[in-house]
Every structure is written in C-alpha cells, then in structure tokens.
py3Dmol code that shows the C-alpha trace and the ligand (Angstrom):
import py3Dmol

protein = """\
ATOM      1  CA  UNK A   1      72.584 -85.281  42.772  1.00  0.00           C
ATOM      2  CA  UNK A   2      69.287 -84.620  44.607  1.00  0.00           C
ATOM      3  CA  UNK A   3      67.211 -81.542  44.960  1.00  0.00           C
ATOM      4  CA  UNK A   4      66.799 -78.909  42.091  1.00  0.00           C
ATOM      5  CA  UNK A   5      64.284 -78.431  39.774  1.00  0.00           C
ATOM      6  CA  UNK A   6      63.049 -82.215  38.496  1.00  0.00           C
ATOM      7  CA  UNK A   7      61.699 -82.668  34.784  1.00  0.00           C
ATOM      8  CA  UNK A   8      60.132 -85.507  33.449  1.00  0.00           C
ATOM      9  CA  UNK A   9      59.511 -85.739  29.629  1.00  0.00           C
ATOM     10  CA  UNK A  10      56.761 -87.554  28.045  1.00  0.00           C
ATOM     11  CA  UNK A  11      57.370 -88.108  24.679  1.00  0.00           C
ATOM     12  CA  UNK A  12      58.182 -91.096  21.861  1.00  0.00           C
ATOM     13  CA  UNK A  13      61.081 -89.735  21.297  1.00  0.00           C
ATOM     14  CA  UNK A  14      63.617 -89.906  24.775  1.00  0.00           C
ATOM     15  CA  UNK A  15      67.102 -89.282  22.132  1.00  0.00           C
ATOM     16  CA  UNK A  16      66.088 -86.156  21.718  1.00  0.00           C
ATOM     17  CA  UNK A  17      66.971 -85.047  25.487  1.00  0.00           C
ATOM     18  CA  UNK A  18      68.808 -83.680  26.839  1.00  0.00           C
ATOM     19  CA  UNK A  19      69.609 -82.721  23.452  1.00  0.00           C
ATOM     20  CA  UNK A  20      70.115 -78.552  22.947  1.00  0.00           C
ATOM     21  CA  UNK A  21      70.181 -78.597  27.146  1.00  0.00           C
ATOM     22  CA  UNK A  22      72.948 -81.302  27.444  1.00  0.00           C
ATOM     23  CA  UNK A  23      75.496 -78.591  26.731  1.00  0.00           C
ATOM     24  CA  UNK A  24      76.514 -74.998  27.743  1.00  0.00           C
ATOM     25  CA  UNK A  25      75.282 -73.491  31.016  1.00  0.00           C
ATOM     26  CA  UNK A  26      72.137 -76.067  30.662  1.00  0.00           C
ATOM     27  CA  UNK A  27      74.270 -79.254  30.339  1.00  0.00           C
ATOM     28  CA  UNK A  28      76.756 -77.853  33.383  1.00  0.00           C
ATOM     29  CA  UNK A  29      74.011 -77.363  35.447  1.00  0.00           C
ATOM     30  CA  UNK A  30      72.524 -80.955  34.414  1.00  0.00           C
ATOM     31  CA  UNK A  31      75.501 -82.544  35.435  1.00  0.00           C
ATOM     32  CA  UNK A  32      76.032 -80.624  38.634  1.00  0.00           C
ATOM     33  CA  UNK A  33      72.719 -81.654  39.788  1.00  0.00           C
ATOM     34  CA  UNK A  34      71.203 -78.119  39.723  1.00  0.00           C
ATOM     35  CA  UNK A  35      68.255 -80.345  38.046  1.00  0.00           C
ATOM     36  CA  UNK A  36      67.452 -83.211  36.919  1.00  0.00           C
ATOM     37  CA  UNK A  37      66.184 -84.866  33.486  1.00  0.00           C
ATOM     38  CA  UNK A  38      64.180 -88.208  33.355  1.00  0.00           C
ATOM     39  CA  UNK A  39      62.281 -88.988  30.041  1.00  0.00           C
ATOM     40  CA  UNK A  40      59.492 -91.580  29.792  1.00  0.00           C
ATOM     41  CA  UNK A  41      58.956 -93.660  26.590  1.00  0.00           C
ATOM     42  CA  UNK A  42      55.291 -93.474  26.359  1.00  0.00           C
ATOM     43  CA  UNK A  43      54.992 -96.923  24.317  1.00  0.00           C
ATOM     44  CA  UNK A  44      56.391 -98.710  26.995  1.00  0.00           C
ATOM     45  CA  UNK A  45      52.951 -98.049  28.265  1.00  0.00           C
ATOM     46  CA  UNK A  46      51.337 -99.676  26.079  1.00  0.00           C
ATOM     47  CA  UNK A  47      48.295-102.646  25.996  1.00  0.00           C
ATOM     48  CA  UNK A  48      49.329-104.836  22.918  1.00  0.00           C
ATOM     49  CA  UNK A  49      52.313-106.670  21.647  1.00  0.00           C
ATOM     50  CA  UNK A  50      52.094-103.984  18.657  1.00  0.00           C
ATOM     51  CA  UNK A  51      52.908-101.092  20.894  1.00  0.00           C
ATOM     52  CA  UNK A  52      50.173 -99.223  19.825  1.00  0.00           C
ATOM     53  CA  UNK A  53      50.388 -95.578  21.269  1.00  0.00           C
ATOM     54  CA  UNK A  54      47.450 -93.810  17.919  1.00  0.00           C
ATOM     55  CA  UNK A  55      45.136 -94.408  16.472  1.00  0.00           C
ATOM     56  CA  UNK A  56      42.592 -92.878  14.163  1.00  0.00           C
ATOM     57  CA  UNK A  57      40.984 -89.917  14.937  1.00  0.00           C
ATOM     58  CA  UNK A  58      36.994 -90.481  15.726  1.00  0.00           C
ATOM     59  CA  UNK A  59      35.222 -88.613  13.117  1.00  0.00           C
ATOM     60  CA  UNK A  60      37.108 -89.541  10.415  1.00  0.00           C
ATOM     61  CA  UNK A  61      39.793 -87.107   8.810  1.00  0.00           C
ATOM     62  CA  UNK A  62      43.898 -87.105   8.227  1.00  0.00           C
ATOM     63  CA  UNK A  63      46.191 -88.352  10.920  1.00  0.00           C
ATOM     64  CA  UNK A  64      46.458 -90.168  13.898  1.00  0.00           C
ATOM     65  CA  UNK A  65      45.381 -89.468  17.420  1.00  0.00           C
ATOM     66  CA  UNK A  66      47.480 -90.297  20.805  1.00  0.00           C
ATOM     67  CA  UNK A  67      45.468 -92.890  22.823  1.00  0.00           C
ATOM     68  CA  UNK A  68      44.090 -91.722  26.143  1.00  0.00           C
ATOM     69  CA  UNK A  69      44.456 -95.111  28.202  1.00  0.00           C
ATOM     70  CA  UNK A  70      48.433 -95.140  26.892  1.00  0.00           C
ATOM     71  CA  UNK A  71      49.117 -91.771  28.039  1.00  0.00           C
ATOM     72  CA  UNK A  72      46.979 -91.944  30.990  1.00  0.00           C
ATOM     73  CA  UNK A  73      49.225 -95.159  32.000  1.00  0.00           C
ATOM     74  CA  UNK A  74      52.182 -93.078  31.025  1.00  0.00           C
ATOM     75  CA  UNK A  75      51.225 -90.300  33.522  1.00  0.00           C
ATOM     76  CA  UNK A  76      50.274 -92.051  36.334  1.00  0.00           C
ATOM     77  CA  UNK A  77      53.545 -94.048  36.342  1.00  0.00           C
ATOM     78  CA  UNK A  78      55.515 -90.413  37.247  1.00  0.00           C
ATOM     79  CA  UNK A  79      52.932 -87.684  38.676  1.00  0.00           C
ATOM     80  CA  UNK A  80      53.743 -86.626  41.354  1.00  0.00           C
ATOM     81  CA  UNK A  81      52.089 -83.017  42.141  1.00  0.00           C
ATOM     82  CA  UNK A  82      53.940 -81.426  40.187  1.00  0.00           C
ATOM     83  CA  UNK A  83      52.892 -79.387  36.913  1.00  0.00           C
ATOM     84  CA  UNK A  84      51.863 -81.372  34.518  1.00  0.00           C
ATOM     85  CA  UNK A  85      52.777 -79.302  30.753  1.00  0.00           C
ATOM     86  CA  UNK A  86      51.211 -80.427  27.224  1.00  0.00           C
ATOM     87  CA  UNK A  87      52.633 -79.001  24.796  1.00  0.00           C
ATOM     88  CA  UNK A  88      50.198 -77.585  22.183  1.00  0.00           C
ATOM     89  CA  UNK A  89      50.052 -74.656  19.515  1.00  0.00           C
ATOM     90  CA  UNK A  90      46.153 -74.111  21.398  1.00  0.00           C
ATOM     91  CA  UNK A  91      48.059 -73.534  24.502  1.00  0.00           C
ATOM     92  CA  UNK A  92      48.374 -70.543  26.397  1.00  0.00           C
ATOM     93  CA  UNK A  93      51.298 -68.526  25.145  1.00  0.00           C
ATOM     94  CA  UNK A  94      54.322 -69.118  27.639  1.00  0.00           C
ATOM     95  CA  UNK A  95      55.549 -66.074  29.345  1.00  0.00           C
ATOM     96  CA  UNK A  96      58.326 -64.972  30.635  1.00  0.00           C
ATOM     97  CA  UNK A  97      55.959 -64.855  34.507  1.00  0.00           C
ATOM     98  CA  UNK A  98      54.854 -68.539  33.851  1.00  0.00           C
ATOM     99  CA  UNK A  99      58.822 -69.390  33.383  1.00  0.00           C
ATOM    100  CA  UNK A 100      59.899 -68.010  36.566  1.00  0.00           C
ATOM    101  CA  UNK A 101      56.723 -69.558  38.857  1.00  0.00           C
ATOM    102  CA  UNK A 102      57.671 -72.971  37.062  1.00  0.00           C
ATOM    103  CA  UNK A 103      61.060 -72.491  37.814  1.00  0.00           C
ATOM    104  CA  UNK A 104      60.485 -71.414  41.640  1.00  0.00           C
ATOM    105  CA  UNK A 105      58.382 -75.071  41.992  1.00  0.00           C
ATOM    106  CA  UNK A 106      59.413 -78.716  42.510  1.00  0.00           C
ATOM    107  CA  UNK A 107      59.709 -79.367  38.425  1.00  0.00           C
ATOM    108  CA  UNK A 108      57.434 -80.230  35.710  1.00  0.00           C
ATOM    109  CA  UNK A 109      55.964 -83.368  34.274  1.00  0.00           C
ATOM    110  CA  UNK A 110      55.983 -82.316  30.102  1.00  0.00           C
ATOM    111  CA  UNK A 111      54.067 -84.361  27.213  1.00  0.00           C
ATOM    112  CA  UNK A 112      55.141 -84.214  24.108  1.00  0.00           C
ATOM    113  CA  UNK A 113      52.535 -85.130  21.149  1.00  0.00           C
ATOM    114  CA  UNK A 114      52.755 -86.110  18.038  1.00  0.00           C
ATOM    115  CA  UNK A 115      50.493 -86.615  14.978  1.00  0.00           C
ATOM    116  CA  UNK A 116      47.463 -84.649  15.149  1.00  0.00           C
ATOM    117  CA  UNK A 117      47.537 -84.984  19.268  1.00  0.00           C
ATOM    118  CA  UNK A 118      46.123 -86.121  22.004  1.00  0.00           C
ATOM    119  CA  UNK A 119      42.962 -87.328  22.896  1.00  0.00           C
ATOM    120  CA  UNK A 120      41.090 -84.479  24.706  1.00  0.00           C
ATOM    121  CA  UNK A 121      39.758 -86.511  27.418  1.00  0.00           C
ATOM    122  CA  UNK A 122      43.342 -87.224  28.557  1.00  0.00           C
ATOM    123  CA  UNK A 123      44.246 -83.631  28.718  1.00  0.00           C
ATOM    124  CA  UNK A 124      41.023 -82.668  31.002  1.00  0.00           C
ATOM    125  CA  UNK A 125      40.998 -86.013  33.185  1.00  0.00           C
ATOM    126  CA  UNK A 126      45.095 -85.588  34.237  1.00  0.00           C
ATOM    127  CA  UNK A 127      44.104 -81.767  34.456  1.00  0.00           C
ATOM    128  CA  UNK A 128      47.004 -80.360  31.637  1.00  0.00           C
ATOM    129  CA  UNK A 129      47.949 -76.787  31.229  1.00  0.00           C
ATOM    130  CA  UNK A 130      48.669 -76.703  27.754  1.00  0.00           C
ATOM    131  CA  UNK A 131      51.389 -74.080  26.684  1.00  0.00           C
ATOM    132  CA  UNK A 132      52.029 -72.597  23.146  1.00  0.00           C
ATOM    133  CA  UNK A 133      55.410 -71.624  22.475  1.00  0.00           C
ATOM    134  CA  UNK A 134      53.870 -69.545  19.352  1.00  0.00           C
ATOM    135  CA  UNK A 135      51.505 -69.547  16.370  1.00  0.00           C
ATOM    136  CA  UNK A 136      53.302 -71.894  13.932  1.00  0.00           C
ATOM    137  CA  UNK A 137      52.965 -75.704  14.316  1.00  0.00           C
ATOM    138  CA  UNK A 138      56.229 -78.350  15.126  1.00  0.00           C
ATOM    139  CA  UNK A 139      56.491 -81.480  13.984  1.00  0.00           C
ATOM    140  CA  UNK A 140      56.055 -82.634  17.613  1.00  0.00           C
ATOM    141  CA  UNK A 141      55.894 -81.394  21.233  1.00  0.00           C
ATOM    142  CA  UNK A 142      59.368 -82.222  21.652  1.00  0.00           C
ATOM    143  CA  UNK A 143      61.160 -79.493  20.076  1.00  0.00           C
ATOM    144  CA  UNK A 144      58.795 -77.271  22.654  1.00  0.00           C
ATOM    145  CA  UNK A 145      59.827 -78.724  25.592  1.00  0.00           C
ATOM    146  CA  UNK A 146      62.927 -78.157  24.958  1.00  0.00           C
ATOM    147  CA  UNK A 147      62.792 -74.587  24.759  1.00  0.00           C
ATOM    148  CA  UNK A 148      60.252 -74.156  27.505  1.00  0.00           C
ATOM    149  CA  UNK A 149      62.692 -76.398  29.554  1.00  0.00           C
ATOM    150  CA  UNK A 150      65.823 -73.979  28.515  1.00  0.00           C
ATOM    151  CA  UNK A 151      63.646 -71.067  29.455  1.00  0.00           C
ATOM    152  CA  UNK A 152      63.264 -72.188  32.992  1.00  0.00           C
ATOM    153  CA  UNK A 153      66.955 -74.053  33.696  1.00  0.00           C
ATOM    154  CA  UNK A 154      68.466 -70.895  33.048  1.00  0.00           C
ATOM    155  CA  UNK A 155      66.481 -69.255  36.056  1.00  0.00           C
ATOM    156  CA  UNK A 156      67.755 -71.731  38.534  1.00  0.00           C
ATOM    157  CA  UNK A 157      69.975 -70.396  41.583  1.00  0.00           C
ATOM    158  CA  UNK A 158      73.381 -71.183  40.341  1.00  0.00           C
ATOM    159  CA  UNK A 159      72.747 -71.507  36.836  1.00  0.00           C
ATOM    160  CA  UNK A 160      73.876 -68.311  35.081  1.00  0.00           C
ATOM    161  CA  UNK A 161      77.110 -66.884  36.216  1.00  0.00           C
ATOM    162  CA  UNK A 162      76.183 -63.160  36.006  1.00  0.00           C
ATOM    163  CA  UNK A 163      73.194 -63.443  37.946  1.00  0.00           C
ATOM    164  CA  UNK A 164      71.841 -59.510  36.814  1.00  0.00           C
ATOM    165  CA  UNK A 165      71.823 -60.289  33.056  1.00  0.00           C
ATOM    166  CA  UNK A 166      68.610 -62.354  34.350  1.00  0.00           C
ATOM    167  CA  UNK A 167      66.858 -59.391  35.749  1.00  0.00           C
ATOM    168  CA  UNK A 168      67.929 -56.662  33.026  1.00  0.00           C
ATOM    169  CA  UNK A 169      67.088 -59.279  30.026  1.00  0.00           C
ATOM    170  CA  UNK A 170      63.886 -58.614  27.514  1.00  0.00           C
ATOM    171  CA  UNK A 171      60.407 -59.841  29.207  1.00  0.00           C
ATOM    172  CA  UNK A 172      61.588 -59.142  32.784  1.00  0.00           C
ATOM    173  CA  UNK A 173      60.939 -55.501  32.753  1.00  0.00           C
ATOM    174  CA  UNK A 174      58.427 -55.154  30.439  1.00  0.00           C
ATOM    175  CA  UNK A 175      60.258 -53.811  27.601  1.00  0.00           C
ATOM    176  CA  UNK A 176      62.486 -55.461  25.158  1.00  0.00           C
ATOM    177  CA  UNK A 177      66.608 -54.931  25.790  1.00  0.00           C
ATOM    178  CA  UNK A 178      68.322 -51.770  24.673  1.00  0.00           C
ATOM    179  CA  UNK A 179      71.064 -52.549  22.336  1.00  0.00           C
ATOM    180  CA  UNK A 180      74.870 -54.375  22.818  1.00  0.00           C
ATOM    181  CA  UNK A 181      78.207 -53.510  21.600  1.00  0.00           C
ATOM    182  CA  UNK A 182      81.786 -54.389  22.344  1.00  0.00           C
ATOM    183  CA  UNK A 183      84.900 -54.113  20.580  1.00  0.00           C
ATOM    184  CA  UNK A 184      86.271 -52.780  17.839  1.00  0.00           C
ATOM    185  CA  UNK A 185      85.081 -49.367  18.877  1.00  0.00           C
ATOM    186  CA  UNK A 186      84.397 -48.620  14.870  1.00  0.00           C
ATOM    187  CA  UNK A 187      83.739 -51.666  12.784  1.00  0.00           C
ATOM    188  CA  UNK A 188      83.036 -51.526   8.801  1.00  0.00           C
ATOM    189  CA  UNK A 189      82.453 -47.835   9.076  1.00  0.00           C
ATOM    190  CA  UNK A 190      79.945 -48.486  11.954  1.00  0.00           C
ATOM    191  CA  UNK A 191      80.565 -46.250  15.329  1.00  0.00           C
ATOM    192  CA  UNK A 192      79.687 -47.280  19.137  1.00  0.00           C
ATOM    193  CA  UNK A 193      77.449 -44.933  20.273  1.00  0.00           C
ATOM    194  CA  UNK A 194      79.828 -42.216  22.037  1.00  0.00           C
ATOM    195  CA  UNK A 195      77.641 -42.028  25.365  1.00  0.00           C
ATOM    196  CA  UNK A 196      78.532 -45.834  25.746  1.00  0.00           C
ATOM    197  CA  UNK A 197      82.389 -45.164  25.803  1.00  0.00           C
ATOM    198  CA  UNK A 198      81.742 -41.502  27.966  1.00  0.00           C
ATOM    199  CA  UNK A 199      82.181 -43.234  31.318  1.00  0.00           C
ATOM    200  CA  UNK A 200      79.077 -41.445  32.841  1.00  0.00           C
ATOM    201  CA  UNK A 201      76.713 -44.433  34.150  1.00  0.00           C
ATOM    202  CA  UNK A 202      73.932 -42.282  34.082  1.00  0.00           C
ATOM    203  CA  UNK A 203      74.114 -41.276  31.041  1.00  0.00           C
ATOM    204  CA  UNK A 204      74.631 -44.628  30.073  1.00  0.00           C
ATOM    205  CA  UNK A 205      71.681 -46.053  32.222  1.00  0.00           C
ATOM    206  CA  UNK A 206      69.089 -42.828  30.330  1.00  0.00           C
ATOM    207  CA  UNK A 207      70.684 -43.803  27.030  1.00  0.00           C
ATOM    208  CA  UNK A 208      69.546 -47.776  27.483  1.00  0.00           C
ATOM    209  CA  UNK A 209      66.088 -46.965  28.800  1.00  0.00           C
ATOM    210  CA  UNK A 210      65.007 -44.671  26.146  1.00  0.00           C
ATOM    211  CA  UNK A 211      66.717 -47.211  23.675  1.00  0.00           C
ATOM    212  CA  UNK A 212      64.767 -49.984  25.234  1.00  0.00           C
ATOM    213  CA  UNK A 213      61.395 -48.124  25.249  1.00  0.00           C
ATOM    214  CA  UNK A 214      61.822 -47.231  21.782  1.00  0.00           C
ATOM    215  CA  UNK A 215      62.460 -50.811  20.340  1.00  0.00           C
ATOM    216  CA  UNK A 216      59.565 -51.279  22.174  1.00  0.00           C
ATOM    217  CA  UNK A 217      57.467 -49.022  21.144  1.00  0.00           C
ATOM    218  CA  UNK A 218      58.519 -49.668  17.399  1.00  0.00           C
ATOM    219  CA  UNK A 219      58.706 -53.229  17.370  1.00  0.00           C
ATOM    220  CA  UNK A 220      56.297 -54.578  20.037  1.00  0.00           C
ATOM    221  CA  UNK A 221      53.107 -51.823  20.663  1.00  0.00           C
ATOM    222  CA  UNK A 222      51.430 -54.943  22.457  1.00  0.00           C
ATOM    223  CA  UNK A 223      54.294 -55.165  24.980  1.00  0.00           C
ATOM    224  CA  UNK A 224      54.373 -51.007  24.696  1.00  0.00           C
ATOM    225  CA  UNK A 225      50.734 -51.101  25.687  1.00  0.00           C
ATOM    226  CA  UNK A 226      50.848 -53.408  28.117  1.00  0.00           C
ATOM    227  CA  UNK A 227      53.474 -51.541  29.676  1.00  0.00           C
ATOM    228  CA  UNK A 228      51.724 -48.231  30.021  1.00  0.00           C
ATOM    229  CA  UNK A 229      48.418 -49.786  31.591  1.00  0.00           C
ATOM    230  CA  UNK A 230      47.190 -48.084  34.368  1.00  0.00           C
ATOM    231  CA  UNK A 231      47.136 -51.559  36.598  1.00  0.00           C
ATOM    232  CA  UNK A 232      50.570 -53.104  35.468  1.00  0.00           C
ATOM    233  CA  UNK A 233      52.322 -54.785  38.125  1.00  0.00           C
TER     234      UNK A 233
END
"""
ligand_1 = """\
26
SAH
N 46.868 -80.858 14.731
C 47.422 -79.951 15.686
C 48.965 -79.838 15.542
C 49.687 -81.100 15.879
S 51.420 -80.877 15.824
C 46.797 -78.569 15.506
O 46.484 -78.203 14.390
O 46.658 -77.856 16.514
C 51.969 -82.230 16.811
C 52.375 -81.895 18.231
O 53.413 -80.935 18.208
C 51.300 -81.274 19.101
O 50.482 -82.241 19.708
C 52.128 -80.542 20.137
O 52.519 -81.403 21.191
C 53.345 -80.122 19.349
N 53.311 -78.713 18.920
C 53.147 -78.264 17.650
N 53.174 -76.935 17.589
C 53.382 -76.480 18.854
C 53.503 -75.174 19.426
N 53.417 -74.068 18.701
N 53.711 -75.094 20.769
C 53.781 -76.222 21.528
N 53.673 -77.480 21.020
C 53.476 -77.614 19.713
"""
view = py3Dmol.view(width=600, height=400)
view.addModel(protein, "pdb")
view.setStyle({"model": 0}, {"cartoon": {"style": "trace"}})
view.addModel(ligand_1, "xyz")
view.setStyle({"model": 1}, {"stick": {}})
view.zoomTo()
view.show()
C-alpha cells in the first residue's frame, strides 16, 4: 500500500472523497495502492471552541472569507514538497501537459475553498498554483479536485488497461479525437462509415486524422491554431 501517486485534500468537506474516484478504474486503482487518498478537515485546525474556519471579508461586501492562520495550520500539518493545488475559477486553466507533469511527481497537496475564498495572503505565503477547471463558478473547490484528481489517476502506470487509448485520446496530440462506432453496423437508418469496416489500416488511420483535424478545425480554431504554430512542440 505504499508508493504511487499521494493526494492530500484540503477541504470542509472529507465525505465527498473519494467520492466519483472511489469506483471504476479510479476506485481499483485506490484500493490496489496505485495511489493513495488522505483528506484533511480544515476545522480541525482551528483556534476557538467555535471552530471558526471564515470570516467576513475586509472591505465589507457579501460572503465569507477562509481564514489565513486556519488554513495556514491546515497546510503545514501535511506539506511535504509536494504541489500544493488551490482550486480557483482565477486559476490557470488545467491542461492536459500540467496533468501528466502532476501525475509523473510524488502527488499533490489540493485546497478546496468555499464561500467567497481564501484569504490571499495564504495563497502567496504557502506559494499555491491555483488551477481553473473552466470559466463557470462551483459551489466549492471540491467538486474541482475531483476532476483534476480523475484527470491525473487515470495517467498512472497500471491504471488504464489499454494503455494506447491514453496517447491517441483528445489533448494529447493536439487535436480533438476522430469519431467512434461499434455495432450494429446500421442503426436507426444511420451507416458506419464504410472505410471503418474496409479492413485497410491505412485507410483507416487517413480517415481518423482528417476526421480529427476537422472537428478541430470546426469546433476548436484555438486548439486548430495552436496546432499549426510554427514553434509547437
Ligand atoms: N468568489 C469567487 C468564487 C468562489 S466559489 C470568485 O468569484 O472568483 C468557491 C470556491 O469554489 C472557490 O474558492 C474555489 O475553490 C472553488 N471553485 C469555484 N469555481 C471553480 C473553478 N472554475 N475551478 C476551480 N475551483 C473553483
């Protein structure tokens, strides 16, 4: 049960983990050890017989504000070196490149907020990255994790059985995925694609790229862009 990739959660609510990730290739992967889970009740941390992990946000205005010293008690009980994640719709956007270093490394120590936050002096004294998982705000950080957390288990050696869907997947080649059928070969008037049933892989494999690099084009001209850049790596 030791080694693997080693996530700690910091959030008020630990029942929502493993959560989504306690099942499925995730939840086998938990349980084999591939890595490991550990969440930390940030009001545990706390100063006062009240618990008291907010309060109001300096300034004035709606909401309620994490408390620096909490957190900063919270954190200091578990880092280690490793990453340390906030979760935050001002964060960079995460990417499938961030995934994979994350996912190479020792594990990640992720806070969760809540409210309106967390106190910005916390997130530059315990150096944060914060990460985005898009432009729409959650009800908390938690949700996030969970999906940046799913994002990276699934890269871990062992975790997927079919080891090239990881490598042929949207993101990891700079286009989006061509297109997937299977059986029944017609289906409410609705055809396969006849080069997909001709037997000739390279016909298949020309038929795939130039679907992939069309969705892309169409549906993603950032990604399309990005793609055709003289310095792309
Ligand atoms: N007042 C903040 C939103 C707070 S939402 C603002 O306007 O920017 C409460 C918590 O949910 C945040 O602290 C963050 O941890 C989490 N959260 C919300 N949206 C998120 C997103 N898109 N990506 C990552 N975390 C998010």
């Amino acid at each position: 049960m030791t080694g693997g990739f080693r996530a700690t959660v910091l959030t008020l609510y630990p029942e929502m983990f493993p959560g989504a990730l306690g099942v499925s290739l995730a939840g086998k992967a938990l349980q084999d050890g591939a890595w490991s889970l550990e969440t930390v009740q940030i009001r545990d941390f706390a100063f006062d017989r009240h618990r008291m992990v907010d309060d109001t946000p300096a300034g004035g205005g709606a909401g309620m504000v994490m408390k620096p010293d909490v957190l900063a008690r919270a954190v200091d009980h578990v880092a280690d070196g490793r990453p340390k994640l906030f979760m935050s719709p001002r964060g960079k956007p995460l990417s499938q490149a961030r995934v994979r270093e994350l996912a190479a490394g020792p594990g990640a120590i992720v806070l969760c907020g809540r409210f309106e936050g967390v106190d910005e002096r916390l997130i530059e004294a315990r150096d944060f990255e914060e990460v985005s998982i898009g432009d729409y705000i959650l009800s908390g950080g938690e949700t996030a994790a969970l999906v940046v957390l799913d994002a990276i288990v699934r890269l871990l050696p062992g975790v997927m059985g079919n080891a090239l869907s990881g490598e042929t997947e949207s993101f990891e080649t700079g286009l989006l995925e061509h297109p997937h059928y299977t059986r029944p070969q017609e289906w409410e008037g609705r055809r396969i694609p006849d080069v997909l049933l001709s037997g000739n892989h390279g016909a298949i494999e020309k038929w795939r790229r130039a679907e992939a690099e069309r969705l892309t084009r169409e549906r993603r001209p950032d990604l399309w862009a990005a793609q055709n850049a003289p310095s792309k790596k």
